[in-house]
N, C-alpha and C positions, 0 to 999 in steps of 0.2 A: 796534274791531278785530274782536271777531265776529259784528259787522252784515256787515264786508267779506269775511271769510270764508265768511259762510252766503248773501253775494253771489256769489259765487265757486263754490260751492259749487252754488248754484240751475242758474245759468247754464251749469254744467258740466253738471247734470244732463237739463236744458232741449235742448241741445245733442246728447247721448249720444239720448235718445229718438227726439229728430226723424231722428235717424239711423238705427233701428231699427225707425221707424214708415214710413218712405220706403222701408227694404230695403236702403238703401246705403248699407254699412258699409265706409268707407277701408279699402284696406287694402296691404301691401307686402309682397307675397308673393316680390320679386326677380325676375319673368322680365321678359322686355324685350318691347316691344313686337312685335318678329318672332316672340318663342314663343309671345305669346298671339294673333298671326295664323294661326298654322301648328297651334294647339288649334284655332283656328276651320274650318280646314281640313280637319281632321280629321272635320268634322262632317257634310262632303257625304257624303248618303246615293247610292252607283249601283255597279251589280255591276258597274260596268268600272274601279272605284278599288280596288285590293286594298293595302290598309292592312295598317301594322307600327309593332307601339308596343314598344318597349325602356326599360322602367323601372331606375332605377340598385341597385335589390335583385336584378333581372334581371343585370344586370353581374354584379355583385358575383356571384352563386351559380355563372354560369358561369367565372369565373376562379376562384372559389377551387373547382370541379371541375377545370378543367384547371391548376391548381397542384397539387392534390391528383394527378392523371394524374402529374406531373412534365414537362408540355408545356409548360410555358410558369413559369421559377420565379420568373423580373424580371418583374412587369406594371409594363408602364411607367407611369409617374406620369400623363402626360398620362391615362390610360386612367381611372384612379381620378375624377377630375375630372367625369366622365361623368354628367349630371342623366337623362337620358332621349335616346331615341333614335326618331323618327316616321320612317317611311318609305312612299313612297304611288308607287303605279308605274298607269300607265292599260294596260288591258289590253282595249282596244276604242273605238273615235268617238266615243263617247258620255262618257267616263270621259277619254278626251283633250281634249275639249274642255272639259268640266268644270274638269278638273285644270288646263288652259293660260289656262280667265280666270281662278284663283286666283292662278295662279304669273304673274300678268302685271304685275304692280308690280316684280319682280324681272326678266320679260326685255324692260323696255326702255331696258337697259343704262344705270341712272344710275348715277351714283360712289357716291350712299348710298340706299338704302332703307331706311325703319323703324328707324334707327338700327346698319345693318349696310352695308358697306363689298362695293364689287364687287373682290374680289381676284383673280379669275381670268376672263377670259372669250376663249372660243374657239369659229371656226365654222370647219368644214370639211367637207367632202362633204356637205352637206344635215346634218349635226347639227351641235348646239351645247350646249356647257358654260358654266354660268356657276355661279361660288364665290362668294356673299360669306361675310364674319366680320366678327368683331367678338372683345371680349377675353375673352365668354361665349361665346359658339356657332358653329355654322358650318353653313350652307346651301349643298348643294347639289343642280345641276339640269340635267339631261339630255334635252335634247330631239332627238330621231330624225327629227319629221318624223312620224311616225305612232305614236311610241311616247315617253313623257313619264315619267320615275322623277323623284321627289322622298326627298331625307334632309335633315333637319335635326338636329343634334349636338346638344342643349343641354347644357351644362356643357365643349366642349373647342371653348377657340379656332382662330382660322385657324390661328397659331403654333402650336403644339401637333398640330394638323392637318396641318400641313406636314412636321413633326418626324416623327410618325409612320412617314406617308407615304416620307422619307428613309431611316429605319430598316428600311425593307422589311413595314412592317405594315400590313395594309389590312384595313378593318373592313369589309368590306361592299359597298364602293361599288362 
Protein backbone atom coordinates (compact mmCIF):
# COMPACT_ATOMS: atom_id res chain seq x y z
CA UNK A 1 0.00 0.00 0.00
CA UNK A 2 2.86 2.60 0.44
CA UNK A 3 4.72 1.34 -2.54
CA UNK A 4 1.27 2.64 -4.37
CA UNK A 5 1.14 5.62 -2.68
CA UNK A 6 4.75 6.93 -3.05
CA UNK A 7 3.64 5.67 -6.74
CA UNK A 8 1.23 8.12 -6.64
CA UNK A 9 2.77 10.35 -4.96
CA UNK A 10 6.20 10.28 -7.69
CA UNK A 11 3.92 10.60 -10.48
CA UNK A 12 2.10 13.54 -9.02
CA UNK A 13 5.19 15.16 -8.49
CA UNK A 14 6.78 14.19 -11.87
CA UNK A 15 3.83 15.68 -13.44
CA UNK A 16 3.49 19.14 -11.27
CA UNK A 17 7.42 19.93 -12.45
CA UNK A 18 7.15 19.16 -16.13
CA UNK A 19 4.57 21.64 -15.78
CA UNK A 20 6.52 24.34 -14.19
CA UNK A 21 9.64 23.44 -16.14
CA UNK A 22 7.54 24.02 -19.65
CA UNK A 23 5.93 27.53 -18.15
CA UNK A 24 2.47 26.03 -18.58
CA UNK A 25 0.56 25.96 -15.76
CA UNK A 26 -3.39 24.88 -16.47
CA UNK A 27 -5.21 27.14 -15.27
CA UNK A 28 -9.24 28.39 -14.95
CA UNK A 29 -9.35 31.73 -14.34
CA UNK A 30 -13.25 31.71 -15.82
CA UNK A 31 -13.19 34.26 -18.79
CA UNK A 32 -14.30 32.86 -22.09
CA UNK A 33 -12.73 32.75 -24.86
CA UNK A 34 -14.16 36.21 -26.38
CA UNK A 35 -12.51 38.05 -23.23
CA UNK A 36 -9.45 36.61 -23.67
CA UNK A 37 -9.70 37.73 -27.38
CA UNK A 38 -10.66 41.21 -26.57
CA UNK A 39 -7.21 41.18 -23.81
CA UNK A 40 -5.50 40.23 -26.91
CA UNK A 41 -7.06 43.23 -28.56
CA UNK A 42 -6.12 45.22 -26.22
CA UNK A 43 -2.76 44.87 -27.02
CA UNK A 44 -2.55 46.52 -30.46
CA UNK A 45 -0.11 49.19 -30.08
CA UNK A 46 -1.35 52.74 -32.58
CA UNK A 47 -2.17 56.22 -31.60
CA UNK A 48 -5.42 55.89 -33.62
CA UNK A 49 -6.82 53.13 -31.09
CA UNK A 50 -7.81 55.18 -27.88
CA UNK A 51 -8.43 52.44 -25.34
CA UNK A 52 -10.76 52.33 -21.95
CA UNK A 53 -10.33 49.78 -19.31
CA UNK A 54 -13.01 49.75 -16.45
CA UNK A 55 -12.07 47.38 -13.80
CA UNK A 56 -14.94 46.04 -11.36
CA UNK A 57 -13.16 48.15 -8.19
CA UNK A 58 -13.61 50.99 -10.69
CA UNK A 59 -17.47 50.25 -10.69
CA UNK A 60 -17.74 49.75 -7.45
CA UNK A 61 -15.97 53.22 -6.26
CA UNK A 62 -17.94 55.09 -8.83
CA UNK A 63 -21.44 53.86 -7.59
CA UNK A 64 -20.85 53.87 -4.04
CA UNK A 65 -19.76 57.88 -4.89
CA UNK A 66 -22.92 58.42 -6.64
CA UNK A 67 -24.85 56.48 -3.97
CA UNK A 68 -22.97 58.45 -1.43
CA UNK A 69 -24.13 61.90 -4.04
CA UNK A 70 -27.84 60.23 -3.28
CA UNK A 71 -27.99 59.96 -7.40
CA UNK A 72 -28.43 56.88 -7.87
CA UNK A 73 -29.69 54.77 -4.44
CA UNK A 74 -30.97 51.33 -6.46
CA UNK A 75 -27.89 50.24 -8.39
CA UNK A 76 -29.39 47.91 -10.21
CA UNK A 77 -28.26 44.23 -9.85
CA UNK A 78 -27.43 43.61 -13.38
CA UNK A 79 -24.66 46.55 -12.64
CA UNK A 80 -22.94 44.82 -9.57
CA UNK A 81 -22.29 41.75 -11.88
CA UNK A 82 -19.96 43.94 -13.86
CA UNK A 83 -16.08 42.06 -14.18
CA UNK A 84 -14.47 44.78 -16.26
CA UNK A 85 -15.32 47.05 -18.99
CA UNK A 86 -12.79 47.52 -22.51
CA UNK A 87 -13.69 49.99 -24.82
CA UNK A 88 -11.56 50.78 -27.93
CA UNK A 89 -12.82 53.59 -30.54
CA UNK A 90 -10.48 54.16 -33.96
CA UNK A 91 -9.88 57.64 -34.18
CA UNK A 92 -7.96 57.72 -37.68
CA UNK A 93 -7.18 54.98 -41.13
CA UNK A 94 -4.77 53.67 -39.56
CA UNK A 95 -6.47 52.69 -35.92
CA UNK A 96 -9.62 51.78 -38.24
CA UNK A 97 -8.18 49.41 -39.96
CA UNK A 98 -6.38 47.91 -37.34
CA UNK A 99 -9.25 47.78 -35.24
CA UNK A 100 -11.77 46.37 -38.30
CA UNK A 101 -9.15 43.15 -38.96
CA UNK A 102 -9.58 42.43 -35.03
CA UNK A 103 -13.18 42.90 -34.88
CA UNK A 104 -13.64 40.83 -38.20
CA UNK A 105 -14.62 37.26 -36.76
CA UNK A 106 -17.46 39.24 -35.19
CA UNK A 107 -18.53 41.34 -38.49
CA UNK A 108 -19.12 38.45 -40.79
CA UNK A 109 -22.36 38.03 -39.29
CA UNK A 110 -22.26 34.35 -37.98
CA UNK A 111 -24.95 33.03 -35.41
CA UNK A 112 -21.98 32.28 -32.99
CA UNK A 113 -18.45 33.48 -32.64
CA UNK A 114 -16.11 32.31 -29.82
CA UNK A 115 -18.68 31.06 -27.87
CA UNK A 116 -21.01 34.38 -28.08
CA UNK A 117 -24.28 34.50 -29.86
CA UNK A 118 -24.99 37.51 -32.71
CA UNK A 119 -28.17 39.05 -30.78
CA UNK A 120 -28.55 42.02 -32.52
CA UNK A 121 -27.42 43.15 -36.03
CA UNK A 122 -28.27 46.17 -37.99
CA UNK A 123 -27.19 48.22 -41.06
CA UNK A 124 -28.44 51.37 -42.23
CA UNK A 125 -27.29 54.37 -43.99
CA UNK A 126 -23.69 53.14 -44.41
CA UNK A 127 -23.35 52.10 -40.45
CA UNK A 128 -23.72 48.96 -38.78
CA UNK A 129 -24.35 47.49 -35.19
CA UNK A 130 -23.79 44.31 -34.35
CA UNK A 131 -24.55 42.84 -30.37
CA UNK A 132 -23.52 39.48 -29.49
CA UNK A 133 -23.88 37.75 -25.72
CA UNK A 134 -23.62 35.29 -24.13
CA UNK A 135 -24.79 34.51 -20.15
CA UNK A 136 -21.20 36.31 -19.12
CA UNK A 137 -20.68 39.23 -21.46
CA UNK A 138 -21.68 41.21 -24.14
CA UNK A 139 -20.01 42.71 -27.13
CA UNK A 140 -20.62 45.52 -28.80
CA UNK A 141 -19.65 47.05 -32.23
CA UNK A 142 -20.24 50.17 -34.17
CA UNK A 143 -19.04 50.68 -37.40
CA UNK A 144 -19.55 54.17 -39.35
CA UNK A 145 -17.76 53.45 -42.26
CA UNK A 146 -14.86 55.44 -41.20
CA UNK A 147 -15.25 55.42 -37.55
CA UNK A 148 -15.18 51.95 -35.64
CA UNK A 149 -15.93 51.93 -31.41
CA UNK A 150 -15.62 48.63 -29.73
CA UNK A 151 -17.23 47.69 -25.66
CA UNK A 152 -17.06 44.60 -24.42
CA UNK A 153 -19.06 44.11 -20.86
CA UNK A 154 -17.42 41.27 -19.01
CA UNK A 155 -19.58 40.14 -16.26
CA UNK A 156 -23.24 41.43 -17.73
CA UNK A 157 -25.09 39.29 -20.07
CA UNK A 158 -27.16 40.24 -23.16
CA UNK A 159 -30.27 39.68 -20.65
CA UNK A 160 -29.21 42.04 -18.32
CA UNK A 161 -28.08 44.26 -21.03
CA UNK A 162 -31.19 44.38 -22.45
CA UNK A 163 -32.80 44.92 -19.14
CA UNK A 164 -30.88 47.81 -18.44
CA UNK A 165 -31.20 49.32 -21.57
CA UNK A 166 -35.31 49.09 -20.94
CA UNK A 167 -35.02 50.70 -17.62
CA UNK A 168 -33.75 53.88 -19.41
CA UNK A 169 -30.01 53.29 -18.23
CA UNK A 170 -27.22 53.46 -20.53
CA UNK A 171 -23.73 52.90 -19.63
CA UNK A 172 -21.69 54.39 -22.02
CA UNK A 173 -22.57 53.12 -25.31
Amino acid sequence: MKRYILTTLFALVLFAGSAFATGHIPQNDGKSEAEMYIKKVAKIKSGEIDYAYISSSMFRQMFNMLGADGELNDIPLQLTSIRSMRQFTANGPEGYALLLKAMNPFLQEEESVMGMKLMALNREDGMMTAIYGDSNSTLVINDEGDELSVVFIAGLSYDSFKALGENGIEIGL
